[in-house]
C-alpha positions in Angstrom: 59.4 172.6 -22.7 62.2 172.8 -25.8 63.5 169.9 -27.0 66.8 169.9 -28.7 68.1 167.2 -31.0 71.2 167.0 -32.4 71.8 164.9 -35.5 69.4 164.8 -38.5 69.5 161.4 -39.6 67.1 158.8 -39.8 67.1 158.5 -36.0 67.7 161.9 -35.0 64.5 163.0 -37.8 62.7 160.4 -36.1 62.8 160.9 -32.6 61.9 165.3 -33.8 58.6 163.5 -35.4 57.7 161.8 -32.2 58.4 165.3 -30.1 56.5 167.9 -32.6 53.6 165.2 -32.8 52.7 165.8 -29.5 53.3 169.6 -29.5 56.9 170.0 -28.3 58.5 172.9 -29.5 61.9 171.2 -31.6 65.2 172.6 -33.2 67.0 169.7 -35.2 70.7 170.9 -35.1 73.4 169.0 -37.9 76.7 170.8 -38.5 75.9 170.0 -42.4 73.3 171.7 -44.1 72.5 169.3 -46.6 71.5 166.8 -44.1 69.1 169.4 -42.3 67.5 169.7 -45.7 67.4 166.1 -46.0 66.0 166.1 -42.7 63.1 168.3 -43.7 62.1 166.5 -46.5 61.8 163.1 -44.8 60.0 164.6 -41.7 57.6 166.6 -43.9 57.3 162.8 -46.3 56.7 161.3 -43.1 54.1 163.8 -42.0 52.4 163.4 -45.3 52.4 159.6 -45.0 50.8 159.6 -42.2 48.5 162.0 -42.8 47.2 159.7 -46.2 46.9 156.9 -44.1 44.8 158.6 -41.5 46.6 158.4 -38.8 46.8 162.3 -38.3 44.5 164.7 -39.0 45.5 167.8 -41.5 45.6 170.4 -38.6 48.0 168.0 -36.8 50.2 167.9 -39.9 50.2 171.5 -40.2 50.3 172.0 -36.4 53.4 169.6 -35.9 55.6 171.0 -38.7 54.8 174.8 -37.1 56.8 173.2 -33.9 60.0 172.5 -35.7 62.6 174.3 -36.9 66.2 173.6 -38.2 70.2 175.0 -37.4 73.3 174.6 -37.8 74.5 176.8 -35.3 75.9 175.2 -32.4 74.6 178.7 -30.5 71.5 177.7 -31.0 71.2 175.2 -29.1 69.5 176.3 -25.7 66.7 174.3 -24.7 65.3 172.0 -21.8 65.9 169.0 -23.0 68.8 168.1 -25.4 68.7 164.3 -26.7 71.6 163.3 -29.2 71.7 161.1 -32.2 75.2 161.2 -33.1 77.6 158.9 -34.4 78.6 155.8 -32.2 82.1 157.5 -31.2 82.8 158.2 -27.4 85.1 160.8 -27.8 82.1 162.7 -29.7 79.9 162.8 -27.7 82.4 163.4 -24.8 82.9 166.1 -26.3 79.5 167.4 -27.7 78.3 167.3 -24.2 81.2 169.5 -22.6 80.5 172.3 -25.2 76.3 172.1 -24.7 77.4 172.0 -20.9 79.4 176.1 -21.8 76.2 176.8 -23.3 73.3 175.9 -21.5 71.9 176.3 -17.9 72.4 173.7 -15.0 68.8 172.5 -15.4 68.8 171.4 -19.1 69.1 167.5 -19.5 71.4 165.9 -21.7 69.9 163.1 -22.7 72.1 160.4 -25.5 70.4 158.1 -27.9 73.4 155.4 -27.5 73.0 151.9 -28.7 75.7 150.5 -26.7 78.2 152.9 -25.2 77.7 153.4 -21.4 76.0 156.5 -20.1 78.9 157.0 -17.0 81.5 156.9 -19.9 79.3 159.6 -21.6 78.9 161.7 -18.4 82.9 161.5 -17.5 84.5 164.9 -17.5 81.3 166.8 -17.2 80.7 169.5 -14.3 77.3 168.1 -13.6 77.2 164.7 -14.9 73.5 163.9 -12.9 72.0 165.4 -15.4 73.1 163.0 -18.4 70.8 160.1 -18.5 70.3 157.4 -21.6 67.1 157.7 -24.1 67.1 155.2 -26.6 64.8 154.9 -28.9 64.6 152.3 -31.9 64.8 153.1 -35.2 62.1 154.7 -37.0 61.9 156.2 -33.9 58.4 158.3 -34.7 56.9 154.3 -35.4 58.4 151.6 -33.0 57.5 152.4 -29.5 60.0 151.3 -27.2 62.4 153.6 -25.2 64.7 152.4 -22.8 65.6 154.8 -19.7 69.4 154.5 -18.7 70.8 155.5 -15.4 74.9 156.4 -15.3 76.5 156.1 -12.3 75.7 159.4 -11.2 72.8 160.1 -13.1 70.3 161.6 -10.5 67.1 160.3 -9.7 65.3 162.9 -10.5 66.7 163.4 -14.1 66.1 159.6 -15.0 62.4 160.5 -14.3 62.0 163.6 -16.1 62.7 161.6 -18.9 61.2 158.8 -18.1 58.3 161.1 -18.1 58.6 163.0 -21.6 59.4 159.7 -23.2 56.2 158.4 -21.8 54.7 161.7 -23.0 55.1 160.8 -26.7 53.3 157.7 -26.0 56.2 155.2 -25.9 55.9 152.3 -24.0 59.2 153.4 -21.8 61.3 150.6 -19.2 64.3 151.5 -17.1 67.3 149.4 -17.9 71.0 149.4 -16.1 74.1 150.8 -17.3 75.1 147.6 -18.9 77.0 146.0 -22.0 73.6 146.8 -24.5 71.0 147.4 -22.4 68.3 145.1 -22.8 67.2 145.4 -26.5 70.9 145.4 -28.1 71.8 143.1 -25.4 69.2 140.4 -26.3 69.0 141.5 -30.6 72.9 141.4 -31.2 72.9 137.8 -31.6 69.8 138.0 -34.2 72.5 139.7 -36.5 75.6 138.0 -35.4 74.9 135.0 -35.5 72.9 135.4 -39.3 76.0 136.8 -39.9 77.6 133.6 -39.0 75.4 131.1 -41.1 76.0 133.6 -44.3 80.1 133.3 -43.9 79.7 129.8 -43.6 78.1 129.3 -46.7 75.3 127.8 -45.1 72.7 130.1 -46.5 72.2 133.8 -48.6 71.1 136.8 -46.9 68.0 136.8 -48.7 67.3 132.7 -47.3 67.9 133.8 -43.4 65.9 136.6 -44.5 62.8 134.7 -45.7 63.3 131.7 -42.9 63.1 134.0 -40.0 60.5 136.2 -41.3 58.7 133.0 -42.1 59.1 132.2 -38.4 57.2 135.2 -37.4 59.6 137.9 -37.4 58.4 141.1 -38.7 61.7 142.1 -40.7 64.7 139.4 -41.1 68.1 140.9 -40.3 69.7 141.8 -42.9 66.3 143.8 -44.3 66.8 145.4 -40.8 70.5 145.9 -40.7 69.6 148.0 -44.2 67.0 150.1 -42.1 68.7 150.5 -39.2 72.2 151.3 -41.1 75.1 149.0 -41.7 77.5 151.2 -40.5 75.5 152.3 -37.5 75.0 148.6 -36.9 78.6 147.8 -36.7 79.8 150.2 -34.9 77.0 148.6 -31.9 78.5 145.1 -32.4 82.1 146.4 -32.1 81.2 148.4 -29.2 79.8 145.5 -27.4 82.6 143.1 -28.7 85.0 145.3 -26.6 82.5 145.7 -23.4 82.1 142.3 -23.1 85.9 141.6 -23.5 86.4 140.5 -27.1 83.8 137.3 -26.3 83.7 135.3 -29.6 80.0 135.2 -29.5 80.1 139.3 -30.0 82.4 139.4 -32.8 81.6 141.7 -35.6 81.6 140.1 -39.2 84.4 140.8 -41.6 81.3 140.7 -44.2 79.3 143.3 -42.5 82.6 145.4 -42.2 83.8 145.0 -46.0 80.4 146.3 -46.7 80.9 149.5 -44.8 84.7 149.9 -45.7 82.7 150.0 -49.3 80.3 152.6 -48.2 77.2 150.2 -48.9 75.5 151.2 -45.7 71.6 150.9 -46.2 68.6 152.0 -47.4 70.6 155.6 -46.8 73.2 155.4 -49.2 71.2 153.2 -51.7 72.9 149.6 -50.8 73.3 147.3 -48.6 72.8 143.3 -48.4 69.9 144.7 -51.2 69.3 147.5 -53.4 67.1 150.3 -53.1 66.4 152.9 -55.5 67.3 156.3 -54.7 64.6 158.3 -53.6 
């Protein structure tokens, strides 16, 4: 089976690791160039990494990065199974899918990584819009091991299981979850970030204090360390989304501190800054 993923950022380069890993033959497809030579250096860093730390063997490493290969020509993509990692916009990947639809064969799966926008909005104004089914995976996707399997409203059964079945193949530990507001995971997490959020407007504590208490608590990563991973932007655009879903609930409101921060392009361990500073690598 060929596995198509479009979008070469920290996600998108993630989820390839987790499909050439277990001997899928991958195309990583970006309209910029750059970013798919970003993308090859941070799969191949990754590779190495875990090669040094003996989690794969050398023949894996050389045998995984044989299975993967890199476009930007929207032609190119033709496979089996299509998973994308776009931005958070509906109208993109509205879109994105119609064109892959011109292009591909009626038993090629269209799979999106969406945090938060609902798979039957995703599928609307599609031909064949069984065959568009939610995969999301959490970021990096090649280390955590949770995907969650969404169903749109006419997402067939059979497609739902197919991926149920290649997530599982990567050995993800893989639930099925509704076509609602979130899912489960952003459904339950939002309020880890809004509500920090919260406390740091009100003065009541620093980033780096919420940080420490909750990781103190037993948290692996506090949320502003995770926003940073997971992108501040990318975060954002998840709590708007699910601000309007849930009809502008106060609870779900995005932070005008989080937002100045994107406005200034301070988006992460990606760009260089966030809530902290990384060096650039």
């Amino acid at each position: 089976m060929k596995i198509a993923v479009i979008g070469s950022g920290v996600m998108g380069s993630g989820i390839a690791i987790s499909s050439i890993l277990k001997g899928y033959s991958t195309l990583v497809y970006d309209i910029h160039e750059n970013q798919l030579d970003k993308s090859k250096i941070y799969i191949e860093k990754q590779l190495n990494q875990s090669l040094e730390k003996g989690r794969i063997s050398e023949e894996q490493r050389t045998d995984a990065l044989s299975k993967i290969e890199f476009s930007s020509n929207f032609n190119s993509l033709k496979a089996d199974f299509i998973i994308e990692a776009i931005l958070e916009q509906l109208p993109l990947k509205q879109e994105l899918f119609q064109k892959l639809e011109s292009i591909n064969s009626s038993d090629c799966i269209f799979a999106t990584n969406t945090s938060s926008i609902p798979i039957t909005q995703i599928a609307s104004g599609l031909n064949h819009p069984e065959r568009v089914v939610g995969v999301h995976f959490f970021n990096p996707a090649h280390i955590m091991k949770l995907v969650e399997i969404i169903s749109g409203a006419a997402t067939s059964n059979e497609i739902a299981e197919k991926a149920f079945s290649w997530a599982e193949s990567l050995g993800k530990t893989v639930v099925y979850a509704k076509d609602a507001p979130g899912f489960i995971v952003n459904r339950v997490a939002r309020h880890y970030y809004v509500e920090s959020l919260k406390i740091m407007e009100e003065g009541v504590a620093n980033f780096q204090e919420i940080d420490n208490l909750l990781e103190s608590t037993g948290f692996k990563m506090g949320p502003f360390k995770l926003m940073d991973l997971i992108g501040v932007d990318t975060n954002y655009s998840v709590t708007k989304s699910m601000f309007e879903q849930f009809s502008f609930d106060s609870k779900f409101r995005p932070s005008r501190i989080q937002k100045q921060k994107v406005d200034a392009g301070f988006h992460g361990q990606k760009t260089g800054k966030g809530f902290y500073t990384y060096e650039k690598k």
